[in-house]
N, CA, C and O atoms as CSV, one atom per row, in Angstrom:
chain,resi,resn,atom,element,x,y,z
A,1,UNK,N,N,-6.641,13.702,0.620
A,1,UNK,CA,C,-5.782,12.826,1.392
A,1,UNK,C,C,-4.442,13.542,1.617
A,1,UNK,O,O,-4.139,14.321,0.713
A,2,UNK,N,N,-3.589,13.437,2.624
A,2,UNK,CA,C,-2.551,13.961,3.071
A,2,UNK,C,C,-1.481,13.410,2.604
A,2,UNK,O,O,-1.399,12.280,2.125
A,3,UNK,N,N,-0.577,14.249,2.741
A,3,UNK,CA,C,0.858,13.258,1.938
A,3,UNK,C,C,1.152,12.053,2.719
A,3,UNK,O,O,1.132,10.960,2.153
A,4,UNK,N,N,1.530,12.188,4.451
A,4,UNK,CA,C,1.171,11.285,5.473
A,4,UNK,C,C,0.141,9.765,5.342
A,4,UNK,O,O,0.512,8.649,5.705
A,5,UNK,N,N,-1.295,10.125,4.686
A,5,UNK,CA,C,-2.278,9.218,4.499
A,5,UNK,C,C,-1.585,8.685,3.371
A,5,UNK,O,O,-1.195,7.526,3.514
A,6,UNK,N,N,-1.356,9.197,2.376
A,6,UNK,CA,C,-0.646,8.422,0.853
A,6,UNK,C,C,0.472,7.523,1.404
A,6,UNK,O,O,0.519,6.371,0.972
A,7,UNK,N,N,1.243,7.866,2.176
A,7,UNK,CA,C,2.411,7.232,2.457
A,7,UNK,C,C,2.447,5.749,3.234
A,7,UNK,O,O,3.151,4.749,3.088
A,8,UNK,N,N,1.088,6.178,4.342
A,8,UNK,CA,C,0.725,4.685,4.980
A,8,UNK,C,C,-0.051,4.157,4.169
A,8,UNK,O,O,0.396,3.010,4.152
A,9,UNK,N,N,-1.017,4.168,3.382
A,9,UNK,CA,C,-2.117,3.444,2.378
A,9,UNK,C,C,-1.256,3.222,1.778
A,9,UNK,O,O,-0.815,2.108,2.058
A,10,UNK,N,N,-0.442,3.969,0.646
A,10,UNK,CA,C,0.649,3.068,-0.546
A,10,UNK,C,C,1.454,1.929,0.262
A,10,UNK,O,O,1.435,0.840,-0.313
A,11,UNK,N,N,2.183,1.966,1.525
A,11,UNK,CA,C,2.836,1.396,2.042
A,11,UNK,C,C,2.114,-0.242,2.506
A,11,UNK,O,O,2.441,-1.397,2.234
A,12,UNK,N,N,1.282,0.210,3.119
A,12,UNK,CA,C,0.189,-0.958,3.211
A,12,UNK,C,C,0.131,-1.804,2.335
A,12,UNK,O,O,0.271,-3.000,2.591
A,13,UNK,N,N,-0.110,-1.298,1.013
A,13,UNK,CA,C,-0.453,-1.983,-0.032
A,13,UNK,C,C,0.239,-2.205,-0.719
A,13,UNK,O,O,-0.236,-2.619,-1.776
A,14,UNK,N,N,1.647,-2.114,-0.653
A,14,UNK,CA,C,3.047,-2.778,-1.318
A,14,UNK,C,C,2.781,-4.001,-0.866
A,14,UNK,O,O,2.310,-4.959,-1.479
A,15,UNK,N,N,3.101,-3.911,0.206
A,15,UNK,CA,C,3.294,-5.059,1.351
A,15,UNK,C,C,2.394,-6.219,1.498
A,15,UNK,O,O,2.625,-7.286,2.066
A,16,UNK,N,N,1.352,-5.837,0.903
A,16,UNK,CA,C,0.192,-7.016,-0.059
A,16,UNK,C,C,0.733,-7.815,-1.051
A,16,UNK,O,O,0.227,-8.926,-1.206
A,17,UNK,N,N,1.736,-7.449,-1.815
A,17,UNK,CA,C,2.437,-7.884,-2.793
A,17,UNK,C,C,3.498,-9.290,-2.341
A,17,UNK,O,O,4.403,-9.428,-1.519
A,18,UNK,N,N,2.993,-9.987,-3.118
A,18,UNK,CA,C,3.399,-11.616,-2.621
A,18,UNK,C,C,5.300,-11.520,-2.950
A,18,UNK,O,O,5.841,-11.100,-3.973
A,19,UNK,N,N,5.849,-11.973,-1.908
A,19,UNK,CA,C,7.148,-11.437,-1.589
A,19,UNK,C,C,8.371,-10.408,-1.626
A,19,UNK,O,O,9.581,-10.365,-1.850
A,20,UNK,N,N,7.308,-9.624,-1.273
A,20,UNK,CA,C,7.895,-8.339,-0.942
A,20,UNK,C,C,8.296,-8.264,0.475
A,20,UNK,O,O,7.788,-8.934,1.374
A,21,UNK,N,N,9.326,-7.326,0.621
A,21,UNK,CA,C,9.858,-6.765,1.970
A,21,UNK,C,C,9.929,-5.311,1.867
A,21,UNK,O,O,9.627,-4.711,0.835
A,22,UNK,N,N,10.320,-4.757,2.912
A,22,UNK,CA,C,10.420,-3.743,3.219
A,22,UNK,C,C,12.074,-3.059,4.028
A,22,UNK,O,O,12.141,-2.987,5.255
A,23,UNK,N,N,13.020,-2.712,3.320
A,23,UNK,CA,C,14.374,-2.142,3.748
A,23,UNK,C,C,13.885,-1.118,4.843
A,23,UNK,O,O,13.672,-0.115,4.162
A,24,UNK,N,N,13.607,-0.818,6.056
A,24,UNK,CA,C,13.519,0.651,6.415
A,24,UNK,C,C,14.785,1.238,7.076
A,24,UNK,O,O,15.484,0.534,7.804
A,25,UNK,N,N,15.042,2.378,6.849
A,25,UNK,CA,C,15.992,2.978,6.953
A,25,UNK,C,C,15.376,4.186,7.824
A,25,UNK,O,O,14.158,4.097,7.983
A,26,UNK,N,N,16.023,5.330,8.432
A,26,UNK,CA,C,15.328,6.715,8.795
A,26,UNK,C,C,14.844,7.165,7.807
A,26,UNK,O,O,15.511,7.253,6.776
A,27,UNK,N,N,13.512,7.579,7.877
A,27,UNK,CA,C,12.843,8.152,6.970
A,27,UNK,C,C,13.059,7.815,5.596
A,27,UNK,O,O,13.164,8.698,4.745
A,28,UNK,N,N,13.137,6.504,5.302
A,28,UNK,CA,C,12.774,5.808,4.008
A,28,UNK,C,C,12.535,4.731,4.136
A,28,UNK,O,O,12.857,4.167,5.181
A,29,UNK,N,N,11.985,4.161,3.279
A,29,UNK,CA,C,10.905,2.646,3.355
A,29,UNK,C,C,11.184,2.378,1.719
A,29,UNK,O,O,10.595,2.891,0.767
A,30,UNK,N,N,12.337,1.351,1.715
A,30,UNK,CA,C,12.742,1.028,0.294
A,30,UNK,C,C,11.873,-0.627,0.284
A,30,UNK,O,O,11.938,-1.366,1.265
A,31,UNK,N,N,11.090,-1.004,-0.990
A,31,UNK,CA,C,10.632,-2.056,-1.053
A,31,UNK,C,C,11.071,-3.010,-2.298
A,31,UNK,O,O,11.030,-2.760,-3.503
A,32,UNK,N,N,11.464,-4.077,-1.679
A,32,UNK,CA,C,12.303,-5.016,-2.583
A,32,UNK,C,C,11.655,-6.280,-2.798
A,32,UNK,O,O,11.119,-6.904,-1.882
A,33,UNK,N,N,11.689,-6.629,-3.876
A,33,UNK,CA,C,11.071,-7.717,-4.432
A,33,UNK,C,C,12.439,-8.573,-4.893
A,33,UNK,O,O,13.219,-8.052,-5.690
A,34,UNK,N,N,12.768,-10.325,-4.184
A,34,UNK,CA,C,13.486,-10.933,-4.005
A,34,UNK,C,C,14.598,-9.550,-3.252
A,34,UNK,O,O,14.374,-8.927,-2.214
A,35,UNK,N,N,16.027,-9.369,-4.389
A,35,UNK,CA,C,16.880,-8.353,-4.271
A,35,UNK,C,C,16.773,-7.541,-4.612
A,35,UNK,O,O,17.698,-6.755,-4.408
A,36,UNK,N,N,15.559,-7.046,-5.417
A,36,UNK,CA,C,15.782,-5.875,-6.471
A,36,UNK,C,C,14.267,-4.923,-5.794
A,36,UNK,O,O,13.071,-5.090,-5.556
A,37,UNK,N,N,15.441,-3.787,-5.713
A,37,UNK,CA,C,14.260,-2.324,-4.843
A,37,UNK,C,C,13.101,-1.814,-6.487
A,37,UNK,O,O,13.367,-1.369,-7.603
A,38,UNK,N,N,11.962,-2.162,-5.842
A,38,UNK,CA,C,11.018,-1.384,-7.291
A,38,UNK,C,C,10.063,-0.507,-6.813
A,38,UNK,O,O,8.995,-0.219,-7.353
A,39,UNK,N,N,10.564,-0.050,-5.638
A,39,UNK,CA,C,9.316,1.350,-5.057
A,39,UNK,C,C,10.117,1.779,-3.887
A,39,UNK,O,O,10.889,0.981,-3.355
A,40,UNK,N,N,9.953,3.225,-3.372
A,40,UNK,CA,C,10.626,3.450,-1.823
A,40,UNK,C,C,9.920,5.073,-1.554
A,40,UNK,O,O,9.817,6.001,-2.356
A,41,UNK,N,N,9.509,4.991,-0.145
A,41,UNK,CA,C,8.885,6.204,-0.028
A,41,UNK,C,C,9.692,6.870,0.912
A,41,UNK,O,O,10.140,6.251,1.877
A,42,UNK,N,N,9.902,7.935,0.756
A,42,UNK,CA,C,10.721,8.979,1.733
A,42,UNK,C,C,9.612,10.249,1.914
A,42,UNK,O,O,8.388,10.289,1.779
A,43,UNK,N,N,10.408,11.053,2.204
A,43,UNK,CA,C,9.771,12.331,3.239
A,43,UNK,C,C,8.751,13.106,2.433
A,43,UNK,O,O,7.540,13.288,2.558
A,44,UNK,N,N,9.638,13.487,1.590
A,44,UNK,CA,C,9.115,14.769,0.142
A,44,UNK,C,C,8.536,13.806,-1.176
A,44,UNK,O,O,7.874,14.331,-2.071
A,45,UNK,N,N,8.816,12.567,-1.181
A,45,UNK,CA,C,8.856,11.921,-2.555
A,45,UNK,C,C,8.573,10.390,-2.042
A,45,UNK,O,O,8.861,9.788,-1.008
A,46,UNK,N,N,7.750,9.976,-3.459
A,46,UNK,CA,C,7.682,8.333,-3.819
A,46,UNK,C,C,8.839,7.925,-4.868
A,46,UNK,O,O,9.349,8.394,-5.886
A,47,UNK,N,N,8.897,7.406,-4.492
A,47,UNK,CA,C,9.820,6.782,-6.220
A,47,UNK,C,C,9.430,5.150,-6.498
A,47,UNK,O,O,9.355,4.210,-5.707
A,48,UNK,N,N,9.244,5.215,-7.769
A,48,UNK,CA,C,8.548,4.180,-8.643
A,48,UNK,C,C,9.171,3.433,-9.572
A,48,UNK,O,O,9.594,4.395,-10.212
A,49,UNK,N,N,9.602,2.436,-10.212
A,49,UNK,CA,C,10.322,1.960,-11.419
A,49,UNK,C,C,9.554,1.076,-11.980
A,49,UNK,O,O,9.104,0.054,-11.462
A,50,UNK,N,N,9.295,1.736,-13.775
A,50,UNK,CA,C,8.499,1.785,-14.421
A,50,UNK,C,C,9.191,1.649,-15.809
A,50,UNK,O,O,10.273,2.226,-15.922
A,51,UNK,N,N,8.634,0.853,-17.046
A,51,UNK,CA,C,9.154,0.914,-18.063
A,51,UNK,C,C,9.438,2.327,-18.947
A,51,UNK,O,O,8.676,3.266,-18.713
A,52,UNK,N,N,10.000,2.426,-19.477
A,52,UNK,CA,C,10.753,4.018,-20.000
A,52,UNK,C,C,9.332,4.849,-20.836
A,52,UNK,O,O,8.965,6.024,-20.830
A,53,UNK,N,N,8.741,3.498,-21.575
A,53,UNK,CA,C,7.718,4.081,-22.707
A,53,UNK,C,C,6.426,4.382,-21.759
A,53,UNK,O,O,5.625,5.247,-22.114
A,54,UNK,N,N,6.265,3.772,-20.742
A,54,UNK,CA,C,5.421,4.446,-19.527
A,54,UNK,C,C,5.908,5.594,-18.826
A,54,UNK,O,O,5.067,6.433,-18.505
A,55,UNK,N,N,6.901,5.758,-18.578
A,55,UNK,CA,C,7.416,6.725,-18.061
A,55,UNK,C,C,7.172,8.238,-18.968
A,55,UNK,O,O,6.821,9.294,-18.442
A,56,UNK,N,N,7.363,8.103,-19.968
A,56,UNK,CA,C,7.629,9.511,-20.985
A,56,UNK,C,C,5.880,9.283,-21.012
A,56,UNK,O,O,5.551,10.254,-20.331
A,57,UNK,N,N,5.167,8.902,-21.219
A,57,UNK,CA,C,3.223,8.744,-21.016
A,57,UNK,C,C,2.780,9.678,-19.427
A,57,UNK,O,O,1.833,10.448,-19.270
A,58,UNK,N,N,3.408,9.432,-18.830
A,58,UNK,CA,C,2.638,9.520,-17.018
A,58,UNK,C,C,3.463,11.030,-16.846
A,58,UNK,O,O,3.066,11.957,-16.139
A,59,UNK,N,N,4.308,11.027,-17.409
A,59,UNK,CA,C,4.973,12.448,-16.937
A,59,UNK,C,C,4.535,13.690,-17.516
A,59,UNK,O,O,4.520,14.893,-17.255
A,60,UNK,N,N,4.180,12.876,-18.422
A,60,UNK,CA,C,3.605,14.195,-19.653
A,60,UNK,C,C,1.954,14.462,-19.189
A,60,UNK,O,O,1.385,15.521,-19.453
A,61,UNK,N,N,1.378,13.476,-18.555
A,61,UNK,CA,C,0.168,13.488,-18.140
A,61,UNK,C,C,-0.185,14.202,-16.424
A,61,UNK,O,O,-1.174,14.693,-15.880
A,62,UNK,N,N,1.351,13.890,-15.994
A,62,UNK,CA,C,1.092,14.899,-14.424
A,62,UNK,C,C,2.177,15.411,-14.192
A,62,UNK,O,O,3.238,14.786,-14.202
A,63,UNK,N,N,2.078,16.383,-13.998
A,63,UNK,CA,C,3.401,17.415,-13.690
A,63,UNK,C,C,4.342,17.028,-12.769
A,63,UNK,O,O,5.564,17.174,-12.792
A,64,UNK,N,N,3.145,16.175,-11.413
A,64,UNK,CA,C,3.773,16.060,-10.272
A,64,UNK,C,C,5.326,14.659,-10.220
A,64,UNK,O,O,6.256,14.230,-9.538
A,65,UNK,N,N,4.591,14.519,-11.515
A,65,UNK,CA,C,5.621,12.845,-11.640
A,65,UNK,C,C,6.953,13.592,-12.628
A,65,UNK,O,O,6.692,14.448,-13.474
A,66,UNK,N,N,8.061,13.220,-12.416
A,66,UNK,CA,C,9.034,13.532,-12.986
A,66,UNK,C,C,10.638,12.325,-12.892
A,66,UNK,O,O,10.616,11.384,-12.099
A,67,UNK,N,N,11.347,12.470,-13.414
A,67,UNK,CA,C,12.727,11.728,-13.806
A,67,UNK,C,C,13.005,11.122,-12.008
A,67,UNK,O,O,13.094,12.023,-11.174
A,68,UNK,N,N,13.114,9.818,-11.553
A,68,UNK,CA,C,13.245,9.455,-10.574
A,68,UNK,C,C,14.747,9.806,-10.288
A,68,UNK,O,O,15.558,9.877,-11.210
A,69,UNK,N,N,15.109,10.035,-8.900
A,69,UNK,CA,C,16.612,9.823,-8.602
A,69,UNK,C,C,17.293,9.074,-9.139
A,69,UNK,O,O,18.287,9.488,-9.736
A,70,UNK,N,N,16.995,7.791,-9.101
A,70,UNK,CA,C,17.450,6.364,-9.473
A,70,UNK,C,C,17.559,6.261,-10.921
A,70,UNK,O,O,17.587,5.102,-11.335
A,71,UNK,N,N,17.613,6.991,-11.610
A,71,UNK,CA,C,17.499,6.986,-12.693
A,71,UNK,C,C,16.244,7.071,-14.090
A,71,UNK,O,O,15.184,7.459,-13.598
A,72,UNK,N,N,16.124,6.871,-15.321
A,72,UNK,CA,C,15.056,7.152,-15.861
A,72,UNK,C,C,14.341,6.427,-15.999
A,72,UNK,O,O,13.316,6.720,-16.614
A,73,UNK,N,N,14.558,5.013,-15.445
A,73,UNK,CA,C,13.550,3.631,-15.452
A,73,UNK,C,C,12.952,3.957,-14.121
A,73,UNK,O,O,12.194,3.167,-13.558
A,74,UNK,N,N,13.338,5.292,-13.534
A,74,UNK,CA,C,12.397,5.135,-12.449
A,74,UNK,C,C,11.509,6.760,-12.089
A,74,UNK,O,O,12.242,7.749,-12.107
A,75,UNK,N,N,10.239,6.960,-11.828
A,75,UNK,CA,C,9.366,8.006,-11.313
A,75,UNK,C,C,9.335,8.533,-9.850
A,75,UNK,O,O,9.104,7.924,-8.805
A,76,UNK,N,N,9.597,9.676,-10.048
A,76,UNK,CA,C,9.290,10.473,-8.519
A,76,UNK,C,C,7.891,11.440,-8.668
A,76,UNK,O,O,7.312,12.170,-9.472
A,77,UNK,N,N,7.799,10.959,-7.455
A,77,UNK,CA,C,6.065,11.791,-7.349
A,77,UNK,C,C,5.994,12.454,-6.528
A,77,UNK,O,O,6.136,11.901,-5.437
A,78,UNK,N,N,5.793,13.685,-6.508
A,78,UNK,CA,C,5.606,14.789,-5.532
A,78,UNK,C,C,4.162,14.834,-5.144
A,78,UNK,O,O,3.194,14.655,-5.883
A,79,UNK,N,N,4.174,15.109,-3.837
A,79,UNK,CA,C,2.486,14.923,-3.350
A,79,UNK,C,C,2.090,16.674,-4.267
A,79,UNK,O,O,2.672,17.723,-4.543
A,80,UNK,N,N,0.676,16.003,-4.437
A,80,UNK,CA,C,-0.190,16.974,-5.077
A,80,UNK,C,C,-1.565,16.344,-4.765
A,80,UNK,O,O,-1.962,15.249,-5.164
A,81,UNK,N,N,-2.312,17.346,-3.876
A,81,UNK,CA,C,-3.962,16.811,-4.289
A,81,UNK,C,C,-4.520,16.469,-5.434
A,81,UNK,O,O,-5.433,15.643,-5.413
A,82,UNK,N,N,-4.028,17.106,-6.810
A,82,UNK,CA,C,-4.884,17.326,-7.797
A,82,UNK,C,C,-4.092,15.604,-8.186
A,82,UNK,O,O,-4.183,15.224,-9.353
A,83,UNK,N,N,-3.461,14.807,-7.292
A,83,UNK,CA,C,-3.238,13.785,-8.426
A,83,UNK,C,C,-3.386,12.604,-7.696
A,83,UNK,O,O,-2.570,12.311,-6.822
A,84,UNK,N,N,-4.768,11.581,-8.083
A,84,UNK,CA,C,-4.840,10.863,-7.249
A,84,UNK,C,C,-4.490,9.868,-7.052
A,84,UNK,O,O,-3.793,9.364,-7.933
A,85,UNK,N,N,-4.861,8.828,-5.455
A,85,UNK,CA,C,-3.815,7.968,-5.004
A,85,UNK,C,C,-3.574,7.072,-5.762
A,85,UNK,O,O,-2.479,6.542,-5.950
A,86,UNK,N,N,-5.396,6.640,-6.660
A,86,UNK,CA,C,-5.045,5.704,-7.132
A,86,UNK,C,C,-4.040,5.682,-8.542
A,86,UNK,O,O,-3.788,4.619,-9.110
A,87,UNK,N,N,-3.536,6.930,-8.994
A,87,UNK,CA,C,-2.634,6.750,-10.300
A,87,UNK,C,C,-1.383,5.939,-9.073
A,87,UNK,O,O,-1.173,4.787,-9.455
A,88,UNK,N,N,-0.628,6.256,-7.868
A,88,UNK,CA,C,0.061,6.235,-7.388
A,88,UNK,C,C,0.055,4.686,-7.108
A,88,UNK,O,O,1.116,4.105,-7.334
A,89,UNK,N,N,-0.760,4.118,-6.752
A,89,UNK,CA,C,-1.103,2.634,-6.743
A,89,UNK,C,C,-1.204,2.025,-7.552
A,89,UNK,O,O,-0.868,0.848,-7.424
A,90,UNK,N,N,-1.677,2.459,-8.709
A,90,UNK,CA,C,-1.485,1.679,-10.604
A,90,UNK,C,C,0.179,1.648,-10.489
A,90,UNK,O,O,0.811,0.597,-10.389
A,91,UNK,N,N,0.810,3.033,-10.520
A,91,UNK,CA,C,2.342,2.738,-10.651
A,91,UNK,C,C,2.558,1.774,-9.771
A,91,UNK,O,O,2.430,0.730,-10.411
A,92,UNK,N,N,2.810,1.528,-8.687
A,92,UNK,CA,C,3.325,0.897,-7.704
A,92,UNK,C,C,3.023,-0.895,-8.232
A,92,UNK,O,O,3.892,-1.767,-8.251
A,93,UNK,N,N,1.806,-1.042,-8.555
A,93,UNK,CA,C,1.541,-2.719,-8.933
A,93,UNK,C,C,2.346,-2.835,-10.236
A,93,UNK,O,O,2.882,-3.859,-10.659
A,94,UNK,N,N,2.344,-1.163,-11.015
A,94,UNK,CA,C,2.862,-2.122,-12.412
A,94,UNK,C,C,4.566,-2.049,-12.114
A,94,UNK,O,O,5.164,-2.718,-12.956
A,95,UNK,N,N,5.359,-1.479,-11.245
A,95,UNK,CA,C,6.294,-1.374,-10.649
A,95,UNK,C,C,6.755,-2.332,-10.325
A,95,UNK,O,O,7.920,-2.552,-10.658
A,96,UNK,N,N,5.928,-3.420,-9.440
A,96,UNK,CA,C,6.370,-4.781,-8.642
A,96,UNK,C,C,5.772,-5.902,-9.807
A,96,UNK,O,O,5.971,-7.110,-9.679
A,97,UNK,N,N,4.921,-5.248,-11.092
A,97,UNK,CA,C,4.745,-6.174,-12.169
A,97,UNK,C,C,6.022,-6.596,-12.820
A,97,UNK,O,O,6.433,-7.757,-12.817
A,98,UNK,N,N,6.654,-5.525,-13.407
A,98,UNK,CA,C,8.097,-4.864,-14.300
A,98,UNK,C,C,8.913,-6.037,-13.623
A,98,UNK,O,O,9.075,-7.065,-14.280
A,99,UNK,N,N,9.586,-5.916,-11.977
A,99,UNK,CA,C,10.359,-6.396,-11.541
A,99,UNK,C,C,10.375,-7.863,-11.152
A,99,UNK,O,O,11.406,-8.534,-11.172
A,100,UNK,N,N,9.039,-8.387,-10.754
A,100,UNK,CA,C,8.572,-9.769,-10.974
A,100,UNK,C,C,9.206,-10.296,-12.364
A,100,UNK,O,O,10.137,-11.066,-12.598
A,101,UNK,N,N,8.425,-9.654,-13.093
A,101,UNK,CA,C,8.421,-9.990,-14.646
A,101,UNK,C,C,9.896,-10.695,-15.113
A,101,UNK,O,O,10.075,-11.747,-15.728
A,102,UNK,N,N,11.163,-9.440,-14.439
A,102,UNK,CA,C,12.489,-9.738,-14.983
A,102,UNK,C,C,12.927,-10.854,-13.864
A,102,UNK,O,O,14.067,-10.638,-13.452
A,103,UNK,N,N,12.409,-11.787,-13.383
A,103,UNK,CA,C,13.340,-12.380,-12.014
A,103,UNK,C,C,13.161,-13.793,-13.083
A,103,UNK,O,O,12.574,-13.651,-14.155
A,104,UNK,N,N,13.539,-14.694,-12.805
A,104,UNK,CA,C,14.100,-15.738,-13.543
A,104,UNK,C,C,13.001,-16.770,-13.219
A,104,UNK,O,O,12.455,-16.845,-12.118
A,105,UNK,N,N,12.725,-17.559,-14.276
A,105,UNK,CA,C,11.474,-18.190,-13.993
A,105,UNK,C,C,11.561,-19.273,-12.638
A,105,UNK,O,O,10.696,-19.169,-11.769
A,106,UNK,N,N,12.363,-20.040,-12.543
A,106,UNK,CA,C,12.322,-20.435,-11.959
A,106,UNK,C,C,11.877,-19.856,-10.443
A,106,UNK,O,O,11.102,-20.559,-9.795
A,107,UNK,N,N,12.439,-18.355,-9.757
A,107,UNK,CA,C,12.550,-17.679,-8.602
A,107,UNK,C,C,10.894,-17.118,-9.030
A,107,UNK,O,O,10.690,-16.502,-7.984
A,108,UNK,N,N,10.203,-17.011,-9.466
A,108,UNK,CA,C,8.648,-16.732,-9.897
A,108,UNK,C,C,7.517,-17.517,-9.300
A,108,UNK,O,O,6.492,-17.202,-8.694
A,109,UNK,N,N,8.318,-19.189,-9.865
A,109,UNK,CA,C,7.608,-20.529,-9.361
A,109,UNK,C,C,7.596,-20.732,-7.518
A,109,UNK,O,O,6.758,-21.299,-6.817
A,110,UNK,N,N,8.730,-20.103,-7.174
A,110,UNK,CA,C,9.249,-20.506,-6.294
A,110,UNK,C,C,8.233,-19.259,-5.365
A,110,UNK,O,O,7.284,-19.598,-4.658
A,111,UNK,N,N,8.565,-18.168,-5.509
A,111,UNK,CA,C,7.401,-16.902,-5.047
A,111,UNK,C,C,5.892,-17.553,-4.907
A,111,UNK,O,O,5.140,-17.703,-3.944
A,112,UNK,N,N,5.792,-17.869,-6.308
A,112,UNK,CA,C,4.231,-18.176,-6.154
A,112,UNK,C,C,3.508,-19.705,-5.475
A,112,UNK,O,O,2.361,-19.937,-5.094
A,113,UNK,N,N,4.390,-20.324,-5.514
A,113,UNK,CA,C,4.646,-21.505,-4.446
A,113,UNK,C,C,4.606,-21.088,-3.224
A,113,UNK,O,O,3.591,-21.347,-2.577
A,114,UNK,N,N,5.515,-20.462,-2.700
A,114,UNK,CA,C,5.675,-20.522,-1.494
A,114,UNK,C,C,3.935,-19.480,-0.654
A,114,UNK,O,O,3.458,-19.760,0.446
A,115,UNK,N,N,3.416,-18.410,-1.567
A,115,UNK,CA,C,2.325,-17.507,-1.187
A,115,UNK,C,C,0.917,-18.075,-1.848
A,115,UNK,O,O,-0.112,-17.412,-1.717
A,116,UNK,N,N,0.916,-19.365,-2.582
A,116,UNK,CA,C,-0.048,-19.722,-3.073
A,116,UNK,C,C,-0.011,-21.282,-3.062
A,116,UNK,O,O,-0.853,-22.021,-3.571
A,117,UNK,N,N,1.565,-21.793,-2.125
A,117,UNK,CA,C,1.393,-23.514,-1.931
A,117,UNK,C,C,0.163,-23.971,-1.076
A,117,UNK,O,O,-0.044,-25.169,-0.883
């Protein structure tokens, strides 16, 4: 698969994710759940935000994943054939899991109401 194909398939499939949006900017596609960005794909790179004790696991396991821009709660992934889409799509759900997770219960009820009333 092409870096191109990764970029529309991951993108696609954010956007499956029950209230999510999409920031686009030139050549970046930041995806936000309520206010808070937990994935964004640009040119050269994905970036992912992921719990820390996952993070030091996945990095050590693919070269291609390393210390996100955004800091260390978050993963950058450099396209590589040898690493496939679907690790890139596990991050990404447990990404919009993480950030769900921290939103306040009430704004949860209200998500899953409104995509499952």
């Amino acid at each position: 698969m092409t870096k191109e194909e990764i970029h529309r398939k991951l993108y696609d499939y954010i956007l499956t994710f029950k209230g999510v949006h999409v920031d686009e900017k030139e050549n970046e596609s930041v995806f936000i759940l309520v206010s808070k960005p937990f994935a964004a794909i640009y040119p050269d790179r994905i970036e992912i935000k992921a719990k820390r004790d996952y993070n030091e696991t996945i990095r050590i396991l693919h070269e291609e994943i390393t210390e996100g821009e955004r800091g260390d709660d978050w993963n950058c992934i450099r396209y590589s054939e040898s690493l496939p889409y679907e690790v890139i799509s596990d991050m990404a759900e447990r990404g919009y899991r993480l950030t769900y997770g921290k939103l306040p219960k009430k704004v949860q009820r209200e998500i899953d109401e409104y995509y499952h009333g």
